[in-house]
N, CA, C and O of each residue as an XYZ file, in Angstrom:
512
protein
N       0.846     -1.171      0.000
C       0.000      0.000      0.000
C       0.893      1.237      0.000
O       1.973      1.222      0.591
N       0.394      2.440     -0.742
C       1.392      3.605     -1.165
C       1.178      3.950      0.494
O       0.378      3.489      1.309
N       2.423      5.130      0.643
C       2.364      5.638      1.759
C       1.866      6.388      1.970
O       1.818      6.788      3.134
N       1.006      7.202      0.650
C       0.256      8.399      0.936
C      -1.114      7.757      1.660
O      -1.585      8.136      2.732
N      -1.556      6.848      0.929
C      -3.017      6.083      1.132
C      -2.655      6.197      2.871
O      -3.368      6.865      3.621
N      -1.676      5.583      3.257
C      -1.320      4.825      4.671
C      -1.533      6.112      5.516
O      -2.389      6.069      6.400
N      -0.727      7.408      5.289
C      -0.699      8.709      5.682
C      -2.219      9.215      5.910
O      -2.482      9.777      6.973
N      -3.191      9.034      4.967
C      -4.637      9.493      4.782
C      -5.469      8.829      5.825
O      -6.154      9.456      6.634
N      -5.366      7.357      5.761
C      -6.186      6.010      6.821
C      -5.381      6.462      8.305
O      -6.160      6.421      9.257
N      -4.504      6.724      8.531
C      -3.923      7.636      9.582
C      -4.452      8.290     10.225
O      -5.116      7.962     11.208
N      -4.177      9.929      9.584
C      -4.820     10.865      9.942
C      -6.493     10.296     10.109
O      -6.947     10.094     11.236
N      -7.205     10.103      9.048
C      -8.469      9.388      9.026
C      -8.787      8.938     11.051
O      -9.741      9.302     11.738
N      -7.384      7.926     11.544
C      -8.033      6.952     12.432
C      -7.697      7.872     13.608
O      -8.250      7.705     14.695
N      -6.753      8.890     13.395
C      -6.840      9.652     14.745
C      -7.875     10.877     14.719
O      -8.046     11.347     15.844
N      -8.613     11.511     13.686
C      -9.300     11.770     14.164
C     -11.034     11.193     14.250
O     -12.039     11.794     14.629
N     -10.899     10.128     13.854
C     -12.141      9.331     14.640
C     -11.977      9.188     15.688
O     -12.790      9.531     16.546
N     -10.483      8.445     15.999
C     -10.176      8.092     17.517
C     -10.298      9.130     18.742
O     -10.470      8.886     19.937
N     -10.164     10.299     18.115
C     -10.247     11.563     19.260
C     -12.017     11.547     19.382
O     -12.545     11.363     20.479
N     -12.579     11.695     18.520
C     -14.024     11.728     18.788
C     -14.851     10.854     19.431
O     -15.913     11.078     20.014
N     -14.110      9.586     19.226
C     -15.022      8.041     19.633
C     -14.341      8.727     21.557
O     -15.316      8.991     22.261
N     -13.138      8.944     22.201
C     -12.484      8.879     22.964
C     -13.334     10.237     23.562
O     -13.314     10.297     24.791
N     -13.880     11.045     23.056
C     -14.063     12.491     23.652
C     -15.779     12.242     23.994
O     -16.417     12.943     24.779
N     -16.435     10.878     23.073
C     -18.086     11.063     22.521
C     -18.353      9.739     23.545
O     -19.133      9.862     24.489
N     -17.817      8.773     23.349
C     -18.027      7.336     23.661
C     -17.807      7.158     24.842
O     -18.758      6.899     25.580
N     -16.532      7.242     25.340
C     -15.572      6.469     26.864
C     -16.833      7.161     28.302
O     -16.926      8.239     28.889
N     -17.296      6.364     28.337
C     -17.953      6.903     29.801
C     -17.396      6.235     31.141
O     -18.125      5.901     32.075
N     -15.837      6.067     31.107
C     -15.347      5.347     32.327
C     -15.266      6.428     33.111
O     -14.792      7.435     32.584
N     -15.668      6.503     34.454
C     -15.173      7.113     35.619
C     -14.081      7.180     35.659
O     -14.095      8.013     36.566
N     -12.706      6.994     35.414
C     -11.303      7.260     35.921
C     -10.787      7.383     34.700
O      -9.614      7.066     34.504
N     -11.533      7.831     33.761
C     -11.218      8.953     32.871
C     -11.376     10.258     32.255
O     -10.811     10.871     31.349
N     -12.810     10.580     33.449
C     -13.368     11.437     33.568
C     -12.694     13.050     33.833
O     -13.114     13.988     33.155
N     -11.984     13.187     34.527
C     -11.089     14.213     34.583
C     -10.072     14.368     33.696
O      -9.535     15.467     33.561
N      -9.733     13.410     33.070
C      -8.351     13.858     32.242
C      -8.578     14.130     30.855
O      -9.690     13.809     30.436
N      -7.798     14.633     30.075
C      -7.487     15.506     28.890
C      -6.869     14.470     28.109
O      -5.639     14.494     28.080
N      -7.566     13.402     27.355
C      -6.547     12.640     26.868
C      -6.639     13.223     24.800
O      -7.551     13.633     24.081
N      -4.870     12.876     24.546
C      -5.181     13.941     22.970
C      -4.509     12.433     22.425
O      -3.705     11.673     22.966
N      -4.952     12.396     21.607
C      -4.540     11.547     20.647
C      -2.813     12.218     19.553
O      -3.093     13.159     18.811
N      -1.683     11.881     19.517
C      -0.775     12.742     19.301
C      -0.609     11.597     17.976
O      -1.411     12.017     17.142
N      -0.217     10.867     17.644
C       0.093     10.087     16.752
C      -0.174      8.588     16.220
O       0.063      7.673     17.008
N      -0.763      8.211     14.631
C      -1.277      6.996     14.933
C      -0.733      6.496     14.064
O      -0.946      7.091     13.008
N       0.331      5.075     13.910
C       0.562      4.143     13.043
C      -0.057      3.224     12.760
O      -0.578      2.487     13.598
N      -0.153      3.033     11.243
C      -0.681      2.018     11.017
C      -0.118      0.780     10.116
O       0.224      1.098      8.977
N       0.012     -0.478     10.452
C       0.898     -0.998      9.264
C       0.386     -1.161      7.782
O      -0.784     -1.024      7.422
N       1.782     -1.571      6.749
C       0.909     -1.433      5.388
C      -0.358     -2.452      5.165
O      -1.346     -2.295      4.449
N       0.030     -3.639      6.085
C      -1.613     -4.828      5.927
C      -2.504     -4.049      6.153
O      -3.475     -4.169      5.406
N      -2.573     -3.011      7.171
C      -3.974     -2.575      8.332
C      -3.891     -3.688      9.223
O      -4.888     -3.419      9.893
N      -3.465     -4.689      9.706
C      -3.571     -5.166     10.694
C      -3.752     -4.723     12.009
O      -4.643     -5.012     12.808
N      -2.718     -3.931     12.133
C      -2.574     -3.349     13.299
C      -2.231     -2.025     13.496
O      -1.286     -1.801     12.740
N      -2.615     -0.682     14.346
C      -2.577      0.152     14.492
C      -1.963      0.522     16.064
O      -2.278     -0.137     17.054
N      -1.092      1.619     16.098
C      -0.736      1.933     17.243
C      -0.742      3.205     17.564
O       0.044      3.967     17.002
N      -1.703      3.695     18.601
C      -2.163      4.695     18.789
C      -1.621      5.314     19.806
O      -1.862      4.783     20.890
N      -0.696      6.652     19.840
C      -0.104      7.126     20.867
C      -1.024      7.900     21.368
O      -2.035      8.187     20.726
N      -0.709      8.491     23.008
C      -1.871      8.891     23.389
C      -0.914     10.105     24.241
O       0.293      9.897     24.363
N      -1.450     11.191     24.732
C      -0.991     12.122     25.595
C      -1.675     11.965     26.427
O      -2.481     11.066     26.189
N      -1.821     12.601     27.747
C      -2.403     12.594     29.120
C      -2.086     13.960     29.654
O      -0.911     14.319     29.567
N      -3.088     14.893     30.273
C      -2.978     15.905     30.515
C      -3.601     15.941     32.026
O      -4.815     16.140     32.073
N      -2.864     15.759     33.352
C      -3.222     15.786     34.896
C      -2.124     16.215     35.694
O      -0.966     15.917     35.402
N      -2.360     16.745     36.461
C      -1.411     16.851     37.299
C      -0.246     15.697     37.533
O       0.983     15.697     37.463
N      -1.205     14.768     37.829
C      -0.334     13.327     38.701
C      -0.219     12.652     36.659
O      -1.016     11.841     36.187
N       0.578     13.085     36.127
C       0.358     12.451     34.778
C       1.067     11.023     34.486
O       0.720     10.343     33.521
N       2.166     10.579     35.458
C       3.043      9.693     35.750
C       2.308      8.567     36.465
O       2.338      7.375     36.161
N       1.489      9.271     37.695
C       0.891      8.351     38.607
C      -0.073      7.415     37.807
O      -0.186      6.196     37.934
N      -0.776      8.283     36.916
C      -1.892      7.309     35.720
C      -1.478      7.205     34.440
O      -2.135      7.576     33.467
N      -0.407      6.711     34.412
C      -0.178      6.482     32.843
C      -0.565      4.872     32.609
O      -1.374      4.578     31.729
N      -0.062      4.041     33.283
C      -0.446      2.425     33.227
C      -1.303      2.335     33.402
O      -1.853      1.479     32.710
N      -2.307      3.164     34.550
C      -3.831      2.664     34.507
C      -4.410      2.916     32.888
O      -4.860      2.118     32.066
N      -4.226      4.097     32.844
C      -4.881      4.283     31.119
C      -4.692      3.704     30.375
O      -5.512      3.069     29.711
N      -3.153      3.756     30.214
C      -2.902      2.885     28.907
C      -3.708      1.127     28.920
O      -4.101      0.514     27.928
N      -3.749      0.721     30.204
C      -4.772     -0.704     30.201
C      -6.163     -0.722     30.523
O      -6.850     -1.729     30.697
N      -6.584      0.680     30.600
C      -8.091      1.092     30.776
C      -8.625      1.062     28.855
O      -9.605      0.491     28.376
N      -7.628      1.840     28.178
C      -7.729      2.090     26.328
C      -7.648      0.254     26.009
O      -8.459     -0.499     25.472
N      -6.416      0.033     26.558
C      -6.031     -1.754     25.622
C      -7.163     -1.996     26.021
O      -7.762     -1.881     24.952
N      -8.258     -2.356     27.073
C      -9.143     -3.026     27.246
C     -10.172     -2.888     26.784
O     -11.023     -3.757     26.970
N     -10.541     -1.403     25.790
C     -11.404     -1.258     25.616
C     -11.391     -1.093     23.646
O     -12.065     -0.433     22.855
N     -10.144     -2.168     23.492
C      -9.815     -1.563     22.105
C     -10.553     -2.351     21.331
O     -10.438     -2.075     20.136
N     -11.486     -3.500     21.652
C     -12.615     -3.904     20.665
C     -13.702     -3.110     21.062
O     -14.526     -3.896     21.529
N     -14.099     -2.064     21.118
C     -15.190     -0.787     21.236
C     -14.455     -0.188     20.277
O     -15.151      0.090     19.300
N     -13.205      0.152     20.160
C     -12.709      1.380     19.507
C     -12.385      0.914     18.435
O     -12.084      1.712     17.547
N     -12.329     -0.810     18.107
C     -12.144     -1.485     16.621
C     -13.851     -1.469     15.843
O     -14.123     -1.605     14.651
N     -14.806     -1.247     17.035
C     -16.048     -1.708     16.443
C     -16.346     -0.412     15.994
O     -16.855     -0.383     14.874
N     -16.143      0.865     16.651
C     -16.843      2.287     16.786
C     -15.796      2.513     15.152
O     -16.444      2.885     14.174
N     -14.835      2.365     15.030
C     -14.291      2.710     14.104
C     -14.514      1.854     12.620
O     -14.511      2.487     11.564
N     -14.678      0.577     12.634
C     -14.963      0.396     11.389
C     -16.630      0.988     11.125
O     -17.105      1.144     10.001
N     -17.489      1.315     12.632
C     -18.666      1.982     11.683
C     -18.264      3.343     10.834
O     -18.583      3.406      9.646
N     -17.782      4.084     11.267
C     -17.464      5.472     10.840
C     -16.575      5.260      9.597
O     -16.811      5.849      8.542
N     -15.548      4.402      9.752
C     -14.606      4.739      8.030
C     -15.012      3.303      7.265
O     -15.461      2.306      7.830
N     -14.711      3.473      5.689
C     -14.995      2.706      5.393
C     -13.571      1.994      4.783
O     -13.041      2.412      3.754
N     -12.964      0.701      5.682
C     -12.258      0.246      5.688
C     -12.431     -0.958      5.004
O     -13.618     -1.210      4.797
N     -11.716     -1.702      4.627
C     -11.656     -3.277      4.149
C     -11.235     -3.990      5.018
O     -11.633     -5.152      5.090
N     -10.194     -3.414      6.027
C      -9.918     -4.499      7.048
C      -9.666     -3.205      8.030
O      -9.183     -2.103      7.769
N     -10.271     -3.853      9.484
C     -10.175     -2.646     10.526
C      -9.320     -3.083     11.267
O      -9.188     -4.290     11.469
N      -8.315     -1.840     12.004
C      -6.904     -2.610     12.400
C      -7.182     -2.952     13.831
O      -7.900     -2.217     14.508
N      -6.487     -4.343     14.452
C      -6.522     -3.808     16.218
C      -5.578     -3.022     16.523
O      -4.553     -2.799     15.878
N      -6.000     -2.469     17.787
C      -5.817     -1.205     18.198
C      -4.520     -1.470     19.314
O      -4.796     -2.447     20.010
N      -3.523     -1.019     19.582
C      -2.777     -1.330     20.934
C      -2.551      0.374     21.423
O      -2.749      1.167     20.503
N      -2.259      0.834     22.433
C      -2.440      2.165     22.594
C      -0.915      2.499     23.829
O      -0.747      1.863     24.869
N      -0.154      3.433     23.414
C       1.352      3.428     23.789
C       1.108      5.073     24.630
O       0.256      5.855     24.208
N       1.893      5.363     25.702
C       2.229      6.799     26.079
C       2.600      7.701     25.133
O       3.037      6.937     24.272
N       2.730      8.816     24.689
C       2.879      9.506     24.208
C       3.981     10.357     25.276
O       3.414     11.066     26.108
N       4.970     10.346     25.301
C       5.622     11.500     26.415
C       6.318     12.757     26.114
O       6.566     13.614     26.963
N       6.539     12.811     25.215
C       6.925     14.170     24.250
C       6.818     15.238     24.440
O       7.776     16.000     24.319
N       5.552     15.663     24.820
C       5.147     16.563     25.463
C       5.709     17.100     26.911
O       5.945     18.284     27.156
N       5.864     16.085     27.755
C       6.500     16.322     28.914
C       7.676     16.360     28.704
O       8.192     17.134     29.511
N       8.494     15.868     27.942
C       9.616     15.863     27.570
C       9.900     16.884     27.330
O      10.765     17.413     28.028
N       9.106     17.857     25.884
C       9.506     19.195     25.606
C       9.327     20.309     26.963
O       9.914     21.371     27.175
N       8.441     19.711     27.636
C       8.459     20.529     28.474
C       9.177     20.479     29.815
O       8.767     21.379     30.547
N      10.012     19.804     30.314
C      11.181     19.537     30.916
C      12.276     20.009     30.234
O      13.219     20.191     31.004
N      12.565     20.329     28.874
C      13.698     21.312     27.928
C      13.448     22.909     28.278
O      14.138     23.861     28.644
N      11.685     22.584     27.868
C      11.719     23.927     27.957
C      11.679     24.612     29.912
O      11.511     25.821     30.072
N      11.817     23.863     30.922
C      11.797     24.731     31.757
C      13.548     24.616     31.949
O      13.974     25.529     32.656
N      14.331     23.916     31.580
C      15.366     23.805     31.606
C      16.254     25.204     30.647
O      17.193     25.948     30.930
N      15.730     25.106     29.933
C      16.248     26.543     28.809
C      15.597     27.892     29.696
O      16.062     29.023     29.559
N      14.868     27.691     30.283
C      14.593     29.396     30.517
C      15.150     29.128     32.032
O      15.129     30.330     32.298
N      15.571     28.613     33.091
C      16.638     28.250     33.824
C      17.816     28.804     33.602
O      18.401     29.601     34.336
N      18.320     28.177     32.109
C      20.115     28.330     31.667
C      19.665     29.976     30.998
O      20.598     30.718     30.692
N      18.084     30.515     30.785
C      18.375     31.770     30.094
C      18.456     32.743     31.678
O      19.459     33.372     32.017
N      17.276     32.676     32.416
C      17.486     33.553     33.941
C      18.847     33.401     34.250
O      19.369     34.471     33.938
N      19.789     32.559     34.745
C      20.576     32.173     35.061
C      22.132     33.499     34.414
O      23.052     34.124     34.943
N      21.448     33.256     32.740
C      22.502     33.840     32.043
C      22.181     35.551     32.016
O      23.037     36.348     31.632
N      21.161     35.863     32.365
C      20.526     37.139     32.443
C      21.022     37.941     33.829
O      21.243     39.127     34.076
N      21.088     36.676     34.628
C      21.644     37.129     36.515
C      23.377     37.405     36.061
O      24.204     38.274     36.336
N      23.377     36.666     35.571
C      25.305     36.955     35.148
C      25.398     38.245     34.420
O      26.076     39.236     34.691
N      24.750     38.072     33.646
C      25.063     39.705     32.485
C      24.986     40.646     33.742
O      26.055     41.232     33.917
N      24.134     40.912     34.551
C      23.494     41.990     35.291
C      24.886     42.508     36.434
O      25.533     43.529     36.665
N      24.809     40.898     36.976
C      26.274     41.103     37.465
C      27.584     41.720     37.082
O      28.144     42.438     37.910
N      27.975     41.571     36.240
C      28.746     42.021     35.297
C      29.060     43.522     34.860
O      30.055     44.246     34.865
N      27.747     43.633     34.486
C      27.519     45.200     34.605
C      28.227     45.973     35.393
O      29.156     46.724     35.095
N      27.617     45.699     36.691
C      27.976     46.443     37.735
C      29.202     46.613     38.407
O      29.278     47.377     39.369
């Protein structure tokens, strides 16, 4: 399968997946959190799809394993909800991975404006 097609059924499954995830999930201990769908692979069969996920909570560390096996468990809902909506030939199963990137960039970025205050306290010093 071309990679554009693959690129299209992609995009396509994450944003169903954000909607089925924002419209559908009525679990209690997912009720508070912000979950974004950041990236979705899919292989060239369609067999299988792997859906990264972000998490937006305070304690974002403390619930990452619960979620991620709260989603795996619920990934024949999200194989069924999804082949209604696209029209696929073969609908992929679903496995669903952390996404951490986000926290990541954002551990750089409090780290860079650190090394920039830091370098701003020196200039000042200097000055004087």
């Amino acid at each position: 399968m071309s990679d554009r097609r693959i690129t299209r059924i992609n995009d396509a499954i994450k944003i169903c997946m954000s909607e089925i995830i924002r419209d559908n999930i009525r679990d209690p201990r997912l009720k508070n959190l912000i979950i974004s769908i950041t990236k979705v692979k899919t292989s060239s069969d369609l067999s299988h799809c792997i859906v990264y996920v972000s998490v937006f909570d305070k304690n974002q560390k403390k619930y990452d394993l619960d979620i991620i096996s709260i989603l795996n468990n619920a990934s024949g809902l999200f194989r069924k909800l999804i082949a209604q909506n696209l029209d696929l030939r073969v609908t992929p199963n679903f496995k669903f991975i952390i996404d951490d990137s986000m926290s990541y960039s954002f551990e750089i970025d409090k780290l860079i404006k650190k090394i920039c205050s830091n370098d701003n306290q020196n200039i000042k010093q200097k000055n004087y």
